[in-house]
Backbone as CSV, one residue per row, in Angstrom:
resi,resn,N_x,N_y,N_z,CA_x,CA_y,CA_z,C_x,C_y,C_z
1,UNK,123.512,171.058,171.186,122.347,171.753,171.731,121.404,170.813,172.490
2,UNK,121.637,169.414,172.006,120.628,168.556,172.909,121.002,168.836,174.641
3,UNK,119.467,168.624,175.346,119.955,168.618,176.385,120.083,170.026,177.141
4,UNK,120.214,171.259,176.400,120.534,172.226,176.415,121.783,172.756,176.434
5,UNK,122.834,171.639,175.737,124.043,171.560,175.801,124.942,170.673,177.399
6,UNK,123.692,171.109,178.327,124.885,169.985,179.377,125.243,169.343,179.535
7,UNK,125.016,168.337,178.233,125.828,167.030,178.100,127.028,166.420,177.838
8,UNK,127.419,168.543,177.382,128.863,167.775,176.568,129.995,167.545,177.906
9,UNK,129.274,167.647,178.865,130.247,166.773,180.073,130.745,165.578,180.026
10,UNK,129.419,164.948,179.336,129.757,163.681,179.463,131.103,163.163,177.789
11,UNK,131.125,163.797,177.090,132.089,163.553,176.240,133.276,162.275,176.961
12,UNK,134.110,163.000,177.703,135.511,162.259,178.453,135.183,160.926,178.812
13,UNK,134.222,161.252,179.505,133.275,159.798,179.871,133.249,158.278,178.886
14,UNK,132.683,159.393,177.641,132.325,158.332,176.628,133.644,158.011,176.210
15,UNK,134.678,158.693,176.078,135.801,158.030,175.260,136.400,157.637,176.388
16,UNK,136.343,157.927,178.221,137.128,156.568,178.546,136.961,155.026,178.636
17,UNK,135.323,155.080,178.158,134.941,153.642,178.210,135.265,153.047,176.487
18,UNK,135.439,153.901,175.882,135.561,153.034,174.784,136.864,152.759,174.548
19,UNK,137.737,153.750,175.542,139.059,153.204,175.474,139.488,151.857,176.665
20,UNK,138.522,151.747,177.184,138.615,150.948,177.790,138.340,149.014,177.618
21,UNK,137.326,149.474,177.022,136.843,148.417,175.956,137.694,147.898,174.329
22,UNK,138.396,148.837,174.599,139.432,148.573,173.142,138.812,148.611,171.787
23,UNK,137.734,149.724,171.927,137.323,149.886,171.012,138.175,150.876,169.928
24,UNK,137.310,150.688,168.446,138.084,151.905,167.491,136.983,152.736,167.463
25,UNK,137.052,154.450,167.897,136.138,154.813,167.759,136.817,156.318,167.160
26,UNK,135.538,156.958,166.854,136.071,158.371,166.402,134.667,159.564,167.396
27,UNK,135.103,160.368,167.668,134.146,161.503,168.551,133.570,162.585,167.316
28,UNK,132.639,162.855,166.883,132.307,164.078,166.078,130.743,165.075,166.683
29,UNK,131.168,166.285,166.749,130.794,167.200,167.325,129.879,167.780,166.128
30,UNK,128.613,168.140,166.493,127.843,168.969,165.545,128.113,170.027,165.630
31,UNK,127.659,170.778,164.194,128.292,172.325,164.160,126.319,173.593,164.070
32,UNK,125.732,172.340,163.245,124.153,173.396,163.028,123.752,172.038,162.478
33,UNK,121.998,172.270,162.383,120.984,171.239,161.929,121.674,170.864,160.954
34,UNK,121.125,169.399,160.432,121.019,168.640,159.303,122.856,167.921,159.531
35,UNK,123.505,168.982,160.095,125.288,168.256,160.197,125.203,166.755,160.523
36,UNK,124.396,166.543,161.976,124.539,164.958,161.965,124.240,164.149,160.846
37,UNK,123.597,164.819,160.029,122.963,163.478,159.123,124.231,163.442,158.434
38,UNK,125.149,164.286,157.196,126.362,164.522,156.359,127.493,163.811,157.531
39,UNK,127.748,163.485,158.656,128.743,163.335,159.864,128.267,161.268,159.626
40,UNK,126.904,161.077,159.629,126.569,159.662,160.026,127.030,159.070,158.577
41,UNK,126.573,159.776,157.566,126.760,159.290,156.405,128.156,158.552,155.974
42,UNK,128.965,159.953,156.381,130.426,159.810,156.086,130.797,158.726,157.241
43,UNK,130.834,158.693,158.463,130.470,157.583,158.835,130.675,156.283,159.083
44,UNK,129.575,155.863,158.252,129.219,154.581,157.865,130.077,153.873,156.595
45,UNK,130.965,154.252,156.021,131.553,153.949,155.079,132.834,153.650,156.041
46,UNK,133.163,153.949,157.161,134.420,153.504,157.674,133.910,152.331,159.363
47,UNK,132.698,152.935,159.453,132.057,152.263,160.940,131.016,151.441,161.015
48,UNK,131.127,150.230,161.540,130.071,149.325,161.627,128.438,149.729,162.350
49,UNK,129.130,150.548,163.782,127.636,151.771,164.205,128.091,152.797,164.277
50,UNK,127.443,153.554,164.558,126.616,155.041,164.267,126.139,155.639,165.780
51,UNK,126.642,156.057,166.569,125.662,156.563,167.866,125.332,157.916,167.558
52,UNK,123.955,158.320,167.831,123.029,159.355,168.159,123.289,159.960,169.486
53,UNK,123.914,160.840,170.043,124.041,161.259,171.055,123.392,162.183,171.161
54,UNK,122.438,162.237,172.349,121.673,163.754,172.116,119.395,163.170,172.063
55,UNK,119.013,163.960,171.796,117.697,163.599,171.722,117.057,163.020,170.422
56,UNK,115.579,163.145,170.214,114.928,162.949,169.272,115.239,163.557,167.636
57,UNK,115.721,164.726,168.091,115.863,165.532,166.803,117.643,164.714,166.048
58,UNK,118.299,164.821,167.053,119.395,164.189,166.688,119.724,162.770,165.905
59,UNK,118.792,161.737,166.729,117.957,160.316,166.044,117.975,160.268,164.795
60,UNK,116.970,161.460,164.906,116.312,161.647,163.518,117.848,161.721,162.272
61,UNK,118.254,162.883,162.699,119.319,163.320,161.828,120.511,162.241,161.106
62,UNK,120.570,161.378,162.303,121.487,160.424,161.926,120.774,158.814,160.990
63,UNK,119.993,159.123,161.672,118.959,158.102,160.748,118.803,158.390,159.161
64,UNK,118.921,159.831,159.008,118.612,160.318,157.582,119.820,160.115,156.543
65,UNK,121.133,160.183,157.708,122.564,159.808,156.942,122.468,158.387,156.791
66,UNK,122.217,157.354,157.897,122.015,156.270,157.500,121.921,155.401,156.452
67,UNK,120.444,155.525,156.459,119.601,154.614,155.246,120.135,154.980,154.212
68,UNK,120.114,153.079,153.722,120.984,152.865,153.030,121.789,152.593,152.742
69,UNK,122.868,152.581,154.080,123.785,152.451,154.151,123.863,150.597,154.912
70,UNK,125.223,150.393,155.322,125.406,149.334,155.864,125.625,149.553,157.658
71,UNK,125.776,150.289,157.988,125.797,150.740,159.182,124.797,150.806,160.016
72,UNK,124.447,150.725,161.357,123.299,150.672,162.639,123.561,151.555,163.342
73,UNK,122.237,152.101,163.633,122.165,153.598,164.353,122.090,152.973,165.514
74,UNK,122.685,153.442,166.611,122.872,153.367,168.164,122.467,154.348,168.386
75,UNK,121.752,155.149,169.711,121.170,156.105,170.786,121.807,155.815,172.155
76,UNK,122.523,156.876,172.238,122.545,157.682,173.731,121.632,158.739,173.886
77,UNK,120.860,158.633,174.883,119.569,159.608,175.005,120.158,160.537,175.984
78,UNK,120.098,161.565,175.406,120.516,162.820,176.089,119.968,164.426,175.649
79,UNK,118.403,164.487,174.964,117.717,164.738,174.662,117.109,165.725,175.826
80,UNK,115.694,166.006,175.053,114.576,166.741,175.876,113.722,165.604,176.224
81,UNK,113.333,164.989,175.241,111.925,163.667,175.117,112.709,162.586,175.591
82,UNK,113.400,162.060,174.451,114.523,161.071,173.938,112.939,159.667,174.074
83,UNK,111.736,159.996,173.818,110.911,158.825,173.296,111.329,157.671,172.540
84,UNK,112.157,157.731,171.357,112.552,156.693,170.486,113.543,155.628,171.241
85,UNK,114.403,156.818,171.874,115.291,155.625,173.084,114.685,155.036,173.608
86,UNK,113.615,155.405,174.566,113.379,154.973,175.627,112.412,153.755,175.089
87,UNK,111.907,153.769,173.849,111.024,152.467,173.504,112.012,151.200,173.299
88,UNK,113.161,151.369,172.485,113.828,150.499,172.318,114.773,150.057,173.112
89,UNK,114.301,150.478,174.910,115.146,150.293,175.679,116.149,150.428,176.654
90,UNK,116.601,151.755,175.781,117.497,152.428,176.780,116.959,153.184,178.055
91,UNK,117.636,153.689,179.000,117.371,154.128,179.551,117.929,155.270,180.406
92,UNK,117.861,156.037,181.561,118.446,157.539,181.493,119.635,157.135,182.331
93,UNK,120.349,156.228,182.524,121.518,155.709,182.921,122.496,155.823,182.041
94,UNK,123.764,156.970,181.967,124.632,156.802,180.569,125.347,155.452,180.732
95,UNK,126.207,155.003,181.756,126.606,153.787,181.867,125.887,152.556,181.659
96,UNK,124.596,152.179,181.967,123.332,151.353,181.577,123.331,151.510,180.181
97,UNK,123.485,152.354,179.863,123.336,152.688,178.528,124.662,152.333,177.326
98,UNK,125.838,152.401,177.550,126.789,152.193,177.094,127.181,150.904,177.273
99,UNK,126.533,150.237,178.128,126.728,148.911,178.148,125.806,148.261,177.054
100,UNK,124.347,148.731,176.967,123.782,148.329,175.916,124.133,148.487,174.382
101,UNK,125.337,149.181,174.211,125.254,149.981,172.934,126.640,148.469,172.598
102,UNK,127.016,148.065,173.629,128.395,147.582,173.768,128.156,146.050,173.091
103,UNK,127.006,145.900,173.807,126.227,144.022,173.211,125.733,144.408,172.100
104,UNK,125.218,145.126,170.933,124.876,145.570,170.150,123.912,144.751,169.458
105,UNK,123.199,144.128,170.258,121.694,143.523,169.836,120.926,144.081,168.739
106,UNK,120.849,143.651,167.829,120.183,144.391,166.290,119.169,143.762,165.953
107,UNK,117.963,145.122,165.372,116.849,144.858,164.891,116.736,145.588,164.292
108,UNK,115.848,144.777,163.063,115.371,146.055,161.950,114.176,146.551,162.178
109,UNK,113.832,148.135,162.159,112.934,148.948,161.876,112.278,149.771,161.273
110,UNK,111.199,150.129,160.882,110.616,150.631,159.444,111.000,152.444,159.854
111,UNK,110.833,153.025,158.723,111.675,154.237,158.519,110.061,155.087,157.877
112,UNK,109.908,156.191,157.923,108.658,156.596,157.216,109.342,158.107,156.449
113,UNK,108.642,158.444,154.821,109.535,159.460,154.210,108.422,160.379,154.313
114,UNK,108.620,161.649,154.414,107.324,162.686,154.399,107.695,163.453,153.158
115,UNK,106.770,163.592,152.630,107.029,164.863,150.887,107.957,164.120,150.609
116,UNK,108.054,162.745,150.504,109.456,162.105,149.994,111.047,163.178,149.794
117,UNK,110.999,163.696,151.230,112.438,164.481,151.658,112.813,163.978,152.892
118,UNK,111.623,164.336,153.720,112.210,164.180,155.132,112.004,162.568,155.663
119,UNK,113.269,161.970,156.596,112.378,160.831,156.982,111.739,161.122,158.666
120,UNK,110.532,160.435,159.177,110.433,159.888,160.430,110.918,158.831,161.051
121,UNK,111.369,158.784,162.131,111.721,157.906,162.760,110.514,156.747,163.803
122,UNK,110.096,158.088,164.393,109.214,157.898,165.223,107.778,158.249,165.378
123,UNK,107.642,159.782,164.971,106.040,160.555,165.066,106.244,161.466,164.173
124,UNK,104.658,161.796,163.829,104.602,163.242,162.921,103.083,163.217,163.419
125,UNK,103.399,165.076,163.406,101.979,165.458,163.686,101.958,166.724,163.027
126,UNK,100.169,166.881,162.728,100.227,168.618,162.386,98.828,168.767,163.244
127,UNK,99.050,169.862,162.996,97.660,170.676,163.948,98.544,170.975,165.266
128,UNK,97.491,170.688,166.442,97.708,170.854,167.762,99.628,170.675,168.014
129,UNK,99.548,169.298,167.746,100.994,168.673,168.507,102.093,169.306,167.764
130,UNK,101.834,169.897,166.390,102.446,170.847,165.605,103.172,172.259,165.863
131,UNK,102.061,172.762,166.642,102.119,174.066,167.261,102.906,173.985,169.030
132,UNK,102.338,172.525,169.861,102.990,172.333,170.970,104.684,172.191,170.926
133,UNK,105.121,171.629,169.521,105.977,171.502,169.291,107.106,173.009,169.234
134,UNK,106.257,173.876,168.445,107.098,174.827,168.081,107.041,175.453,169.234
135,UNK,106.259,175.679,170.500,106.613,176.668,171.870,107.305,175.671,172.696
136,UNK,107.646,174.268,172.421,108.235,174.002,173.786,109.744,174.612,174.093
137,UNK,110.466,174.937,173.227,111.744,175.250,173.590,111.844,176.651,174.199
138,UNK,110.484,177.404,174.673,110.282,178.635,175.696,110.599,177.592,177.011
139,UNK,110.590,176.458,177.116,110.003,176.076,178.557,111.588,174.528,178.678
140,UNK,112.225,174.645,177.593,112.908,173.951,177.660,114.400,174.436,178.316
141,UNK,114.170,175.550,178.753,115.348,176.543,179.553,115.338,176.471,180.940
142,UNK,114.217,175.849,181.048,114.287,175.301,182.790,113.913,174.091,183.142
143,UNK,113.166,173.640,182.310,112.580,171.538,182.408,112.810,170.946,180.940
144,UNK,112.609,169.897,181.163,112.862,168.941,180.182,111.835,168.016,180.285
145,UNK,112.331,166.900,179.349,111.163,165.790,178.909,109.584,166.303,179.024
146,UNK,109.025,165.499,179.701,107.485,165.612,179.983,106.758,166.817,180.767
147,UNK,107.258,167.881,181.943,107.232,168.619,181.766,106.918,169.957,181.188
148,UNK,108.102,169.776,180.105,108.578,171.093,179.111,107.298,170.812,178.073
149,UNK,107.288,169.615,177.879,105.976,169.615,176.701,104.305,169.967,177.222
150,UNK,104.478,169.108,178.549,103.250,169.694,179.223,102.968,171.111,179.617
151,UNK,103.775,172.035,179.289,103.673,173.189,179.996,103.691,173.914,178.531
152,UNK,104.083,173.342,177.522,103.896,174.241,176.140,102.173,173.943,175.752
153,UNK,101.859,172.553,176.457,100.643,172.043,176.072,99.618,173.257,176.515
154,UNK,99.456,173.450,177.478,98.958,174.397,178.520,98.758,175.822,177.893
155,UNK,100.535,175.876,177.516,100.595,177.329,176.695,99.489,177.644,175.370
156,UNK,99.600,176.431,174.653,98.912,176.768,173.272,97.814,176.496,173.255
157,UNK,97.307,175.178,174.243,95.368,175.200,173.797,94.965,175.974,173.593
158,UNK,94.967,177.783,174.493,93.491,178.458,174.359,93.626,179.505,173.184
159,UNK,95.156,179.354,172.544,95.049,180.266,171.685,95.011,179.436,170.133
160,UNK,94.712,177.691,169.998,94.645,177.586,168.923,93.522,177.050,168.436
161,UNK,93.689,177.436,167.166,92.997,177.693,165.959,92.702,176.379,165.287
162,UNK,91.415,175.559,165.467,91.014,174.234,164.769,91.329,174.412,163.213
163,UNK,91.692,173.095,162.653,92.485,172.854,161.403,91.124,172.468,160.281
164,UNK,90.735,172.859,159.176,89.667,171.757,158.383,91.131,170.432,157.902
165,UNK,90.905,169.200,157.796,91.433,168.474,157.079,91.164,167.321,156.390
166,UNK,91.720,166.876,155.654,91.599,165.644,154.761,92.688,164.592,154.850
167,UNK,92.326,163.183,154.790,93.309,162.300,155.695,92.473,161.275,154.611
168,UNK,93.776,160.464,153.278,93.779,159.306,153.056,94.553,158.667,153.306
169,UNK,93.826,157.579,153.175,95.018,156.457,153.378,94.667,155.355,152.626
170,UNK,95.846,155.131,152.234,96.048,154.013,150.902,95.630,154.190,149.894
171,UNK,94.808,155.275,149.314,94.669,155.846,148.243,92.870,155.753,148.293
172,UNK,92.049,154.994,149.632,91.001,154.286,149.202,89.823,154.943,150.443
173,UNK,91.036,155.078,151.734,90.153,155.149,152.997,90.033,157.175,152.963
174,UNK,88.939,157.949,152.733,88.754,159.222,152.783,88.726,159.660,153.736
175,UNK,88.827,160.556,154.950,88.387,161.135,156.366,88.643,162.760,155.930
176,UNK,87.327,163.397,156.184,87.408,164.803,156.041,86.914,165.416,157.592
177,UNK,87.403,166.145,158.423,87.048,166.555,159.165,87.730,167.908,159.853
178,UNK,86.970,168.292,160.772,87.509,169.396,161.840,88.640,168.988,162.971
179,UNK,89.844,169.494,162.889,90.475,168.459,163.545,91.100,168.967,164.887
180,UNK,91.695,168.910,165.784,92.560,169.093,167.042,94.004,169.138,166.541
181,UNK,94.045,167.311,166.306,95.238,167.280,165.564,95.102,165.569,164.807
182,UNK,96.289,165.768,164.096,96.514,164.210,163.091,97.816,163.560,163.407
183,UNK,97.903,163.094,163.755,99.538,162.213,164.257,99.631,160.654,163.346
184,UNK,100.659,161.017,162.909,101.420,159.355,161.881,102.540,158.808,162.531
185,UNK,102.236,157.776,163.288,102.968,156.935,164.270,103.467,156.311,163.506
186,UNK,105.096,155.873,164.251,105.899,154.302,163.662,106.161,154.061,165.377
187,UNK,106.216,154.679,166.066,106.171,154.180,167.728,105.299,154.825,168.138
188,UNK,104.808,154.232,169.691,104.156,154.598,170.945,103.927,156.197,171.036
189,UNK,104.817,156.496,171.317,105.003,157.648,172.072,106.027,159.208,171.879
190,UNK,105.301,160.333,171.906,105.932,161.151,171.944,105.977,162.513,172.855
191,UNK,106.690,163.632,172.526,106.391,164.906,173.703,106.570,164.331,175.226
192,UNK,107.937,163.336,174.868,108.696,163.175,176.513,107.416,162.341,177.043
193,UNK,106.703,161.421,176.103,105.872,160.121,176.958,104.319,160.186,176.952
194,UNK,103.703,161.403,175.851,102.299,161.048,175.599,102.397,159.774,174.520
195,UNK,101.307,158.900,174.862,100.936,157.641,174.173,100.572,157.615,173.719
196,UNK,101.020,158.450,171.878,99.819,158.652,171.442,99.154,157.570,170.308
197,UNK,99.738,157.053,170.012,99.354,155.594,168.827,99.925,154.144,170.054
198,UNK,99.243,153.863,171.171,99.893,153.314,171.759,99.739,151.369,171.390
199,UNK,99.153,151.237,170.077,99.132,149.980,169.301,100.766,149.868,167.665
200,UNK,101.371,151.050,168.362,102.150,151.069,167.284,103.118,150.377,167.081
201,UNK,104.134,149.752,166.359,105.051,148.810,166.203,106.295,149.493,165.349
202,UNK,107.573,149.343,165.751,108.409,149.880,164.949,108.744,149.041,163.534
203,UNK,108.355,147.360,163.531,108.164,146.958,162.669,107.100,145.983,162.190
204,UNK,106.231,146.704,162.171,105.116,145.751,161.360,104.598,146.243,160.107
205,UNK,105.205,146.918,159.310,105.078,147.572,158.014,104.248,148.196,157.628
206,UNK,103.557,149.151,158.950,102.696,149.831,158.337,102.315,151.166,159.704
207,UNK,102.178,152.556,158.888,101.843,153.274,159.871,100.562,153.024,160.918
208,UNK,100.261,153.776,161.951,99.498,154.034,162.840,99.090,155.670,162.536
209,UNK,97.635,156.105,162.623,97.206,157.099,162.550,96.028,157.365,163.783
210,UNK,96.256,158.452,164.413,95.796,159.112,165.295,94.800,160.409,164.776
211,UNK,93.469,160.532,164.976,93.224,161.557,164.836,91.809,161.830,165.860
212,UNK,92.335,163.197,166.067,91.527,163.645,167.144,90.603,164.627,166.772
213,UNK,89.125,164.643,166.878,88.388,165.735,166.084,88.389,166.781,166.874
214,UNK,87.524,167.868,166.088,87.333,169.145,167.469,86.692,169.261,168.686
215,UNK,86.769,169.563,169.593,86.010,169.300,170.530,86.626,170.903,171.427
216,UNK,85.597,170.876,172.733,86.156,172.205,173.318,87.188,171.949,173.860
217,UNK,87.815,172.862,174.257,89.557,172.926,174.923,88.820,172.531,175.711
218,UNK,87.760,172.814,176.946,87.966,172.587,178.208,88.006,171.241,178.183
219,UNK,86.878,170.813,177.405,86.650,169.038,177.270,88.129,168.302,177.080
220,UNK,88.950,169.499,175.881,90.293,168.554,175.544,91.978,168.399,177.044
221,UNK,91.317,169.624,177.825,92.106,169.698,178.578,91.763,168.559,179.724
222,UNK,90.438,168.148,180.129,90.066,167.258,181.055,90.700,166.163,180.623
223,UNK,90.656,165.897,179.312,90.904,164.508,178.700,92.724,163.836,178.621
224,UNK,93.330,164.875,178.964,94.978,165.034,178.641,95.639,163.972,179.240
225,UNK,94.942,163.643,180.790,95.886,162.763,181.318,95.269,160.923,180.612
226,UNK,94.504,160.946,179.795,94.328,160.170,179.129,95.419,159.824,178.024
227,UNK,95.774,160.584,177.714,96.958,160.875,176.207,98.269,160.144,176.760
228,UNK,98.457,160.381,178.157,99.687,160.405,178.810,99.534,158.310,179.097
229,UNK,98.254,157.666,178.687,98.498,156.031,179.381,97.727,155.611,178.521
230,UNK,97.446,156.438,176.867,96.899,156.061,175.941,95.515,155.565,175.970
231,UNK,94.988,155.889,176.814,93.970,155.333,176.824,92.716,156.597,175.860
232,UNK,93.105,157.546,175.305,92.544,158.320,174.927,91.673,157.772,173.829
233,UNK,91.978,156.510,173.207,91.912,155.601,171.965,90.351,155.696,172.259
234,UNK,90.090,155.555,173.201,88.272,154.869,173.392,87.652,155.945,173.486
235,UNK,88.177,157.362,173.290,87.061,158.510,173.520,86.303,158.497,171.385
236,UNK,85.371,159.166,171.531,84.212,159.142,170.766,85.203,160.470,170.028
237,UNK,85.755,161.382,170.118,86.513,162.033,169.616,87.614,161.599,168.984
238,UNK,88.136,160.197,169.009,89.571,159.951,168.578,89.575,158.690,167.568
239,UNK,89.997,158.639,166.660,89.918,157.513,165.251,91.348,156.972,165.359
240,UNK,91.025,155.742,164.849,92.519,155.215,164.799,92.578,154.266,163.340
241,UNK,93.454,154.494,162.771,93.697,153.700,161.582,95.284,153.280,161.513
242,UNK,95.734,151.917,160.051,96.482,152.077,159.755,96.519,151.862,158.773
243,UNK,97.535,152.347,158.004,97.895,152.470,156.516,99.142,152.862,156.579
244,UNK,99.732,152.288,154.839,101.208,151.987,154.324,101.383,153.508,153.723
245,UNK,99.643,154.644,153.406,100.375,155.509,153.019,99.512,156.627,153.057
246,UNK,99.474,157.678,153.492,98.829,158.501,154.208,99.210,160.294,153.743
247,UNK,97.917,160.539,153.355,97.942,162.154,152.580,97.293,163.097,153.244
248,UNK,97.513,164.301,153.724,97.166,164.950,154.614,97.289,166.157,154.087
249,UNK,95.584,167.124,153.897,95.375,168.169,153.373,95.164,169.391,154.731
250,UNK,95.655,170.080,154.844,95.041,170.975,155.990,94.877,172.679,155.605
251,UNK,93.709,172.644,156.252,93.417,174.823,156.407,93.069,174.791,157.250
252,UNK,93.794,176.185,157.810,94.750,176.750,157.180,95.972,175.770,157.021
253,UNK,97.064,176.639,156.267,98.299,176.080,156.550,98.957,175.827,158.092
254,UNK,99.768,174.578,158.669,99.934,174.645,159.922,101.467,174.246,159.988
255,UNK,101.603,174.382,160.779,103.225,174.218,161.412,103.489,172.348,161.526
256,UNK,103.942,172.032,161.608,104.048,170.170,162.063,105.035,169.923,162.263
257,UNK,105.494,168.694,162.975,106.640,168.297,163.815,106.732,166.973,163.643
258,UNK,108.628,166.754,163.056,108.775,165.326,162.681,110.081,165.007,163.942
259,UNK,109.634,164.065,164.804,110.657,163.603,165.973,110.941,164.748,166.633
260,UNK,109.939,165.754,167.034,109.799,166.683,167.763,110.514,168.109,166.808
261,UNK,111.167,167.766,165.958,111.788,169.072,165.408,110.607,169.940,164.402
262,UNK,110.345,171.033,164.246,109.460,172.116,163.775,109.270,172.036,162.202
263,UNK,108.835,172.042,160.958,108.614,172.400,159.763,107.728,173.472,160.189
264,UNK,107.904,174.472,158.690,107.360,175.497,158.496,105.883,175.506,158.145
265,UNK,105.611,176.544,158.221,103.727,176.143,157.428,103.566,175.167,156.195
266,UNK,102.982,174.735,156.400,102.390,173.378,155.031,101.405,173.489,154.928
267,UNK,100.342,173.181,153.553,99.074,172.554,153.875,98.993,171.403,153.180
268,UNK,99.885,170.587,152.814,99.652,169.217,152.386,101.034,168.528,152.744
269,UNK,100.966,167.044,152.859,101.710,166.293,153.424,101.334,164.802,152.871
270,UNK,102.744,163.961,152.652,102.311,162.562,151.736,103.593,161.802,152.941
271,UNK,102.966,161.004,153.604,103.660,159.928,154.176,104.054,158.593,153.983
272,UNK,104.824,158.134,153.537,105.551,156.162,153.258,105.908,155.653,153.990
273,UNK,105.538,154.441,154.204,105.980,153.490,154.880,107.452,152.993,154.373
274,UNK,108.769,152.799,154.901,109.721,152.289,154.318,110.088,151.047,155.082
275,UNK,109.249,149.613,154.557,109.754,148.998,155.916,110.847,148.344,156.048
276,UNK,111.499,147.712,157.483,112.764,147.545,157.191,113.724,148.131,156.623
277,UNK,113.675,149.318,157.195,115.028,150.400,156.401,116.231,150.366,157.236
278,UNK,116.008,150.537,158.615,117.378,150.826,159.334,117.295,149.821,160.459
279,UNK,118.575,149.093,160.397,118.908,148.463,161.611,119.828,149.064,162.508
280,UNK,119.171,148.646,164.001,118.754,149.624,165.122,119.234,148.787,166.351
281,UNK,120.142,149.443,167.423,121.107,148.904,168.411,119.679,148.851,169.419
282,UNK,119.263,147.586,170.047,118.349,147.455,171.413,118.770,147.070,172.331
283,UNK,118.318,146.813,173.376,118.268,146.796,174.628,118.058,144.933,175.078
């Protein structure tokens, strides 16, 4: 489904270069959510890497089979966003890209667990970026990346609904407020290239937190192309913290989004730092 499925062109592609390269490889096809992760798992018990083919949500999935394991997650970005690729390098070249996967340059990167079930890879948000999340795939039938998110952005400001919330961190730092939205960074960037924790590090052992208070849409809509070169950091509306561990109360209940994929209504949320969990194919 990444991609909107037009990728599986490139399949033939991928196995004539790896037959070319004399590699041992095996091809596995997803069937419904969560499959990549049970596919990476199994896996890694016979394969040294792991490629992610496909976008953010996919990343994610294979990352979750991962950890733990002895195996390194590789990315082919072939996604909607594909943000996590594109930080560590890759880029929208599949051949550029397969060459990188080929030198297999390794680094370790911190992993984050939410409700100690799900992991992050990259971002989590609730509120606003929560809800942008769940309409972009209306707009993902004709654009992609940056775009598709900007145009869900558009869609949902005037019809949403400010969050009350509560935001610790580390058990010590309190923040109660009216919010826009709350985002828990382990990278830069998400929604196909807003910047939104743009001090973030994939490994320096500790989250990045974003939070944006209420303010009027019109004010928040002027401010957008700020989000997009991070510079949003210096508005009087926006807090930035970090912490190893981060609790998040919200009313109403809201929708939230981990590596762009949707959860259902929540009103509480417990985030970990896992650092150094998965080693990760770069550029």
């Amino acid at each position: 489904m990444a991609g909107k499925g037009r990728h599986l062109s490139y399949v033939r592609d991928i196995e004539n270069y790896c037959v070319r390269k004399g590699m041992s490889y095996e091809i596995a096809l997803t069937k419904n959510p969560l499959h990549a992760s049970a596919l990476a798992q199994k896996a890694s018990q016979d394969f040294s890497f792991v490629i992610a083919v496909g976008g953010d949500g996919t990343v994610n999935e294979v990352a979750q089979g991962l950890t733990g394991t002895n195996a390194a997650l590789g990315v082919l970005p072939m996604g909607s966003g594909n943000d996590f690729a594109h930080q560590l390098g890759f880029t929208s070249y599949v051949k550029k890209n397969l060459e990188i996967l080929l030198r297999a340059k390794l680094h370790r990167i911190d992993l984050c667990k939410i409700n100690n079930e799900r992991l992050m890879c990259n971002g989590f948000g609730v509120g606003f970026d929560g809800e942008v999340a769940a309409h972009v795939r209306e707009y993902t039938k004709f654009v992609s990346g940056f775009p598709a998110y900007f145009m869900s952005v558009l869609r949902t400001l005037p019809t949403y609904q400010f969050k009350s919330a509560q935001v610790i961190l580390d058990d010590t730092h309190t923040l109660i407020s009216k919010i826009l939205l709350v985002a828990v960074c382990n990278g830069t960037t998400y929604g196909g290239g807003f910047k939104v924790a743009p001090s973030a590090k994939f490994d320096d052992g500790v989250l990045t937190i974003c939070l944006v208070k209420k303010t009027s849409k019109l004010y928040a809509l002027r401010k957008l192309p700020l989000f997009m070169k991070g510079a949003h950091v210096h508005l009087p509306e926006v807090e930035t913290y970090t912490a190893k561990k981060v609790e998040i109360s919200v009313t109403p209940a809201s929708v939230s989004q981990i590596d762009g994929e949707v959860l259902p209504l929540q009103k509480s949320f417990r985030l970990d730092i896992l650092p150094q969990a998965l080693s990760v194919i770069i550029a």
